[in-house]
N, CA, C and O of each residue as an XYZ file, in Angstrom:
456
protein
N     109.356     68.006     86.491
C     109.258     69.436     86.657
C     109.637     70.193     85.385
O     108.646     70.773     84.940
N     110.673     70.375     84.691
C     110.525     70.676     83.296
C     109.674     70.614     82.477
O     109.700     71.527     81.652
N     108.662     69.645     82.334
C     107.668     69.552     81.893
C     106.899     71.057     81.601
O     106.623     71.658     80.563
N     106.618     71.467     83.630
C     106.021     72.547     83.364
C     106.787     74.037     82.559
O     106.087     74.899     82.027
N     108.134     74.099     82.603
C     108.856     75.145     82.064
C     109.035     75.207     80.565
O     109.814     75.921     79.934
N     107.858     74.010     79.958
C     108.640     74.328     78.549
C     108.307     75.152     77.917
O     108.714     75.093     76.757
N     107.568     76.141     78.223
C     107.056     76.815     77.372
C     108.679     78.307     77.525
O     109.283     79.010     76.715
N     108.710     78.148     78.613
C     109.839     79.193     78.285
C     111.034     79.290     77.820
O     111.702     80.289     77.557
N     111.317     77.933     77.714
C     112.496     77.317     77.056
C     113.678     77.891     77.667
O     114.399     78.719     77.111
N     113.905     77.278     79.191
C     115.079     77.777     79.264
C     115.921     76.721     80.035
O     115.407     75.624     80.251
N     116.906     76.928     80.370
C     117.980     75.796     80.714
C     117.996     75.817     82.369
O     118.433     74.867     83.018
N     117.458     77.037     82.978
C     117.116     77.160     84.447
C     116.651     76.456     85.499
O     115.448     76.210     85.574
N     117.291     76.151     86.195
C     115.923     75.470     87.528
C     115.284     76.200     88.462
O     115.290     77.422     88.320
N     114.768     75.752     89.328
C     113.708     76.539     89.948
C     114.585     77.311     90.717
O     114.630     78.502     90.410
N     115.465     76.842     91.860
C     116.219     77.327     92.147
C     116.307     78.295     92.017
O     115.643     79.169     92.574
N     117.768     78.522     90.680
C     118.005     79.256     89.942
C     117.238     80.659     89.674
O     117.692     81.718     90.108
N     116.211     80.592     89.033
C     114.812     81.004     88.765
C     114.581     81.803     90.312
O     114.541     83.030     90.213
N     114.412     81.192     91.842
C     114.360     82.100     92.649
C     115.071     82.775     92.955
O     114.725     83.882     93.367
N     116.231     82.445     92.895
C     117.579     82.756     93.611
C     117.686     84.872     92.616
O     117.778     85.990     93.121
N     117.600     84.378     91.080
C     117.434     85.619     90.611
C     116.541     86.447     90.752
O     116.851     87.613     90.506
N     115.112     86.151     91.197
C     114.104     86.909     91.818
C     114.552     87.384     93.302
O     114.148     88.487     93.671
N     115.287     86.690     94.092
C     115.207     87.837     95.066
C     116.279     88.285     95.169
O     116.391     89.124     96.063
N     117.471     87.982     94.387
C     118.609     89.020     93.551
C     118.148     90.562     93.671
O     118.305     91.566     94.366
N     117.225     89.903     92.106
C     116.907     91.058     91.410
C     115.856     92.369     92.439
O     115.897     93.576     92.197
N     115.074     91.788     93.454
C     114.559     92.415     94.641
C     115.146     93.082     95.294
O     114.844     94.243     95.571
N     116.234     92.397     95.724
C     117.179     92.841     97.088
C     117.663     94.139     96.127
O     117.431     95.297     96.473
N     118.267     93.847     95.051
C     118.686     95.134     94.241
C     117.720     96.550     94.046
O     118.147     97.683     94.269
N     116.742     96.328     93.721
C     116.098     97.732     93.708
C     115.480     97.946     95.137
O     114.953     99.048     95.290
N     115.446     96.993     96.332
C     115.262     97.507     97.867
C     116.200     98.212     97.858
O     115.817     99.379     97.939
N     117.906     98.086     97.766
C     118.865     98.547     97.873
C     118.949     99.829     97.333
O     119.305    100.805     97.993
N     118.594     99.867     96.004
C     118.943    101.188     95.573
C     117.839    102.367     95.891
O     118.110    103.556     95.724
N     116.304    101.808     96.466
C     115.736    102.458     96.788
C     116.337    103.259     98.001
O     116.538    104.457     98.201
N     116.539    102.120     98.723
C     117.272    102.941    100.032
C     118.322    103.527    100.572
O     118.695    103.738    101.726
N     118.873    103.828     99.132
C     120.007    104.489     98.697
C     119.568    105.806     98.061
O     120.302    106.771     98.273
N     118.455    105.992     97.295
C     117.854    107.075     97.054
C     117.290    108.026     98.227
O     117.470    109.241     98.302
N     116.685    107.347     98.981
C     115.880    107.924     99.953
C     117.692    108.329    100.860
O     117.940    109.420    100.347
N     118.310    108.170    101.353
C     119.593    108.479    102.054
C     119.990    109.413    101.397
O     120.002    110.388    102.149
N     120.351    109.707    100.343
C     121.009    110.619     99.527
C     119.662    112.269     99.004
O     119.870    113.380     98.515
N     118.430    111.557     99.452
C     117.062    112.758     99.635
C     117.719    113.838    100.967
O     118.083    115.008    101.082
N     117.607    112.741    101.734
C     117.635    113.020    103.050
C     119.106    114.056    103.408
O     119.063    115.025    104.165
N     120.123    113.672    102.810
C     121.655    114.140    102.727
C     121.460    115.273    102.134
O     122.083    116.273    102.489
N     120.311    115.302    100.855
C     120.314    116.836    100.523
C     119.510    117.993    101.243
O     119.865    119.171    101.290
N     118.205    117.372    101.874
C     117.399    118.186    102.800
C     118.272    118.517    103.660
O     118.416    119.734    103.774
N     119.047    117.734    104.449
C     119.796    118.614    105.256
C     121.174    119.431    105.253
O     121.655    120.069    106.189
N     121.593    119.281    104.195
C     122.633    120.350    103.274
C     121.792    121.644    102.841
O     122.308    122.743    102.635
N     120.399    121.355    102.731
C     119.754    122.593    102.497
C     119.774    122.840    103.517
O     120.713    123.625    103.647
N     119.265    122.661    104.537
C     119.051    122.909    105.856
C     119.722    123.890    105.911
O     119.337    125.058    105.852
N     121.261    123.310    106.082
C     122.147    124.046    106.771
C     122.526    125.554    106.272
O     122.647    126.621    106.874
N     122.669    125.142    104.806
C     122.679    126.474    103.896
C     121.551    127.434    104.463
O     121.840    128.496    103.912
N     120.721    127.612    105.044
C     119.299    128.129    105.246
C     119.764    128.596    106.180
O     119.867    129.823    106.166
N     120.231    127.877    107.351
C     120.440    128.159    108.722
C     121.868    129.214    108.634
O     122.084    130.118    109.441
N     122.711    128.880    107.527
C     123.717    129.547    107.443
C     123.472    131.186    107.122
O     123.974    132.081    107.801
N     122.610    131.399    105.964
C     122.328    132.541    105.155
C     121.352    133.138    106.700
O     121.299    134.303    107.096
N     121.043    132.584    106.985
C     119.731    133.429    108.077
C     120.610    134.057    108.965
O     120.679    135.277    109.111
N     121.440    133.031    109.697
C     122.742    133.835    110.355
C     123.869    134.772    110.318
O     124.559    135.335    111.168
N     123.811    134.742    108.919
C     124.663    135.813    108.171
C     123.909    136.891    108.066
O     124.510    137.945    108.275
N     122.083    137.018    107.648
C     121.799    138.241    107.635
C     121.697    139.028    109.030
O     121.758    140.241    109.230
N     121.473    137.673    110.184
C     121.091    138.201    111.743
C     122.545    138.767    112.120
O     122.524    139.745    112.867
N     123.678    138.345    111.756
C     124.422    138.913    112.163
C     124.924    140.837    111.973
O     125.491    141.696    112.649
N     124.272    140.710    110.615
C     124.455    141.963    110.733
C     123.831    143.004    111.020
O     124.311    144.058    110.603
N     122.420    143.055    111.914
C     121.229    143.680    112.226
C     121.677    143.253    113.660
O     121.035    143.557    114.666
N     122.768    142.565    113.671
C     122.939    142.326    115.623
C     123.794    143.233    116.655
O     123.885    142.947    117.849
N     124.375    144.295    116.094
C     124.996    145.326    116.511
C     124.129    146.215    116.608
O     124.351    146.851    117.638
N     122.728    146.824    115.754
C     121.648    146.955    116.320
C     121.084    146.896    117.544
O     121.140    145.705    117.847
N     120.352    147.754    118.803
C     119.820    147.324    119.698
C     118.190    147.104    118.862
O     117.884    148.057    118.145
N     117.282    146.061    118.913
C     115.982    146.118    118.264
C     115.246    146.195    119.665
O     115.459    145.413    120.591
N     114.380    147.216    119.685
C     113.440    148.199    120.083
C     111.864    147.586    119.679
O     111.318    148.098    118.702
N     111.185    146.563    120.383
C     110.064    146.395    120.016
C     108.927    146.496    120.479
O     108.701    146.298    121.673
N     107.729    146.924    119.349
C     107.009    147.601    120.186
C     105.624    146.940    121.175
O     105.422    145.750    120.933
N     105.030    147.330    121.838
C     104.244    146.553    122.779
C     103.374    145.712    122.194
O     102.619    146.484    121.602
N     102.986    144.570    121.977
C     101.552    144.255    121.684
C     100.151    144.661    121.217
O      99.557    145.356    122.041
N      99.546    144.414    120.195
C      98.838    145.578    119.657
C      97.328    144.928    120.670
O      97.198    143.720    120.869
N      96.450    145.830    121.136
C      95.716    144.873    121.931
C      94.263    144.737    120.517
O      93.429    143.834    120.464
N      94.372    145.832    119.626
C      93.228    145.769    118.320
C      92.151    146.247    118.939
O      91.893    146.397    120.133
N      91.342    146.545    117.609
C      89.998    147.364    118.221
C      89.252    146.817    119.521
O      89.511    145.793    120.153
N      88.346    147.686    119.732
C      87.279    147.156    120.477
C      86.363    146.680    119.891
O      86.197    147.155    118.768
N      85.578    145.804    120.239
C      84.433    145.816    119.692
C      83.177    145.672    119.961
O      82.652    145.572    121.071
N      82.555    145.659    118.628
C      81.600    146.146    119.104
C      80.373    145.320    119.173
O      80.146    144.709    118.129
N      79.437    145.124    120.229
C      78.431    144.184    120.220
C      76.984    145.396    120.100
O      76.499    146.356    120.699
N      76.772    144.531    118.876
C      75.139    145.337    118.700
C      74.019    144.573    119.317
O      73.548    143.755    118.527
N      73.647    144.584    120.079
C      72.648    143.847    121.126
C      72.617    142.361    121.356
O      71.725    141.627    121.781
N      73.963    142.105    120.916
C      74.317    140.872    121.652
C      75.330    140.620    123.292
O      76.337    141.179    123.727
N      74.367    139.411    123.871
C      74.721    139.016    125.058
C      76.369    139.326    124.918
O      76.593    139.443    123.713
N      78.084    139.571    125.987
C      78.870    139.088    126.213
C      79.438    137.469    126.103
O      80.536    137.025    125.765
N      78.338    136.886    126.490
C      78.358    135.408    126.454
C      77.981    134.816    125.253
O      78.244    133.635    125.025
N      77.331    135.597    124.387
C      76.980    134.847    123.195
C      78.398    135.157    122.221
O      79.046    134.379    121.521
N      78.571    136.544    122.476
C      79.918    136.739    121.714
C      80.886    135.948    121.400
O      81.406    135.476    120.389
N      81.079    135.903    123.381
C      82.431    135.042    123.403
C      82.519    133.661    122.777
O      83.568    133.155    122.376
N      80.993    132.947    122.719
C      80.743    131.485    121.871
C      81.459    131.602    120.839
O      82.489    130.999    120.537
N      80.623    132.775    120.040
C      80.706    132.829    118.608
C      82.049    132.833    118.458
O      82.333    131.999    117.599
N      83.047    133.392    118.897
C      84.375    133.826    118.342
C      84.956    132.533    118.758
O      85.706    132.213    117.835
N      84.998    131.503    119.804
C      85.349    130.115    120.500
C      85.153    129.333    119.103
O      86.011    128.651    118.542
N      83.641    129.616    118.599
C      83.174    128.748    117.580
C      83.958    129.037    116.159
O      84.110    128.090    115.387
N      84.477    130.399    115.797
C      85.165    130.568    114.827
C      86.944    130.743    114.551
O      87.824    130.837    113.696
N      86.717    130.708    115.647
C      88.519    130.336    116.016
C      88.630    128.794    115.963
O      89.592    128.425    115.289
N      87.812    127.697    116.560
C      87.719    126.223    116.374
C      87.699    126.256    114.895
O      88.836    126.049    114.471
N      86.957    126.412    114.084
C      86.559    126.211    112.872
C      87.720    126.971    111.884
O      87.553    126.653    110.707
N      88.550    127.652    112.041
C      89.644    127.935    111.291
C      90.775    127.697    111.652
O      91.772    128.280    111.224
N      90.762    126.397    112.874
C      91.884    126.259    113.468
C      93.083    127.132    113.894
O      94.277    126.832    113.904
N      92.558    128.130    114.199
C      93.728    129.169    114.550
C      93.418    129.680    115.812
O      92.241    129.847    116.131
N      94.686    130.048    116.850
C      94.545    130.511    117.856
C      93.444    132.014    117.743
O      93.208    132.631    116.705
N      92.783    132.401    119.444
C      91.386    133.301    119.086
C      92.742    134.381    118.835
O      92.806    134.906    117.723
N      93.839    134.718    119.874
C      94.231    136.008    119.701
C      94.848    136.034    118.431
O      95.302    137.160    118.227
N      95.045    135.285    117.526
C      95.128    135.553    116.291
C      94.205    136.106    115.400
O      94.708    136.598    114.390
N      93.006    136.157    115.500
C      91.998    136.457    115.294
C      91.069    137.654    115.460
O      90.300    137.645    116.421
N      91.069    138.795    114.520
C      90.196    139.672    114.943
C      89.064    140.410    114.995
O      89.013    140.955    113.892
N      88.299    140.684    115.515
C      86.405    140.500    115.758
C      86.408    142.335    115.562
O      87.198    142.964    116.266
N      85.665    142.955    114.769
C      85.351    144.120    114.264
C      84.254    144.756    115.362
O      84.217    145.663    116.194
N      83.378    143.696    114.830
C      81.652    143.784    115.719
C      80.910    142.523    115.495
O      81.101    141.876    114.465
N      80.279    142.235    116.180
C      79.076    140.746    116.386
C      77.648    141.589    116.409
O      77.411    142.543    117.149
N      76.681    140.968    115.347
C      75.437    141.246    115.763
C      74.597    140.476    115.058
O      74.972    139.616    114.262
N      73.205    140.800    115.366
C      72.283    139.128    115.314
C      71.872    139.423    113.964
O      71.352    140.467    113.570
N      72.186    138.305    113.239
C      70.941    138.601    111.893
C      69.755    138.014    111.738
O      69.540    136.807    111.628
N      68.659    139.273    111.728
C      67.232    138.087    111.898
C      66.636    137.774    110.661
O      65.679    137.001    110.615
């Protein structure tokens, strides 16, 4: 078996030779997952700081009674000689397609372009 190692010239056996490969492995698994713990330790030290400052400003707007106002229901609109039913597609179809809820969403007027 030396035979095959001579080119590297070293005094090692195979062993040896593995034993420091998964040393040297286990070591940067380790410190990886020592990095990622100490990520994580700071996201949630931010966290808290966040949660802290938010509570500090709510606290003082909380002696306040807040007064809010109704729901806006938004224009009407307006259909220029289109069906009800075609409307309602269209807006189904463009609320899907921007992934956003419809009442988020608001429709001016619908009409056909020929």
């Amino acid at each position: 078996m030396k035979n095959l190692f001579h080119l590297f010239n070293s005094d090692m056996s195979i062993g040896e030779s593995i034993l420091y490969s998964v040393l040297g492995m286990a070591i940067v698994f380790l410190m990886l997952a020592v990095l990622m713990y100490i990520i994580k330790l700071v996201g949630f030290i931010m966290k808290r700081m966040e949660e802290k400052e938010r509570l500090s400003t709510g606290s003082e707007t909380a002696g306040e009674e807040a007064i809010s106002a109704p729901p806006d229901k938004g224009d009407l609109l307006i259909l220029n000689g289109v069906p009800a039913r075609t409307a309602a597609i269209v807006m189904a179809l463009v609320a899907d397609s921007l992934k956003k809820p419809i009442n988020e969403l608001r429709f001016k007027s619908i009409r056909e372009v020929r």
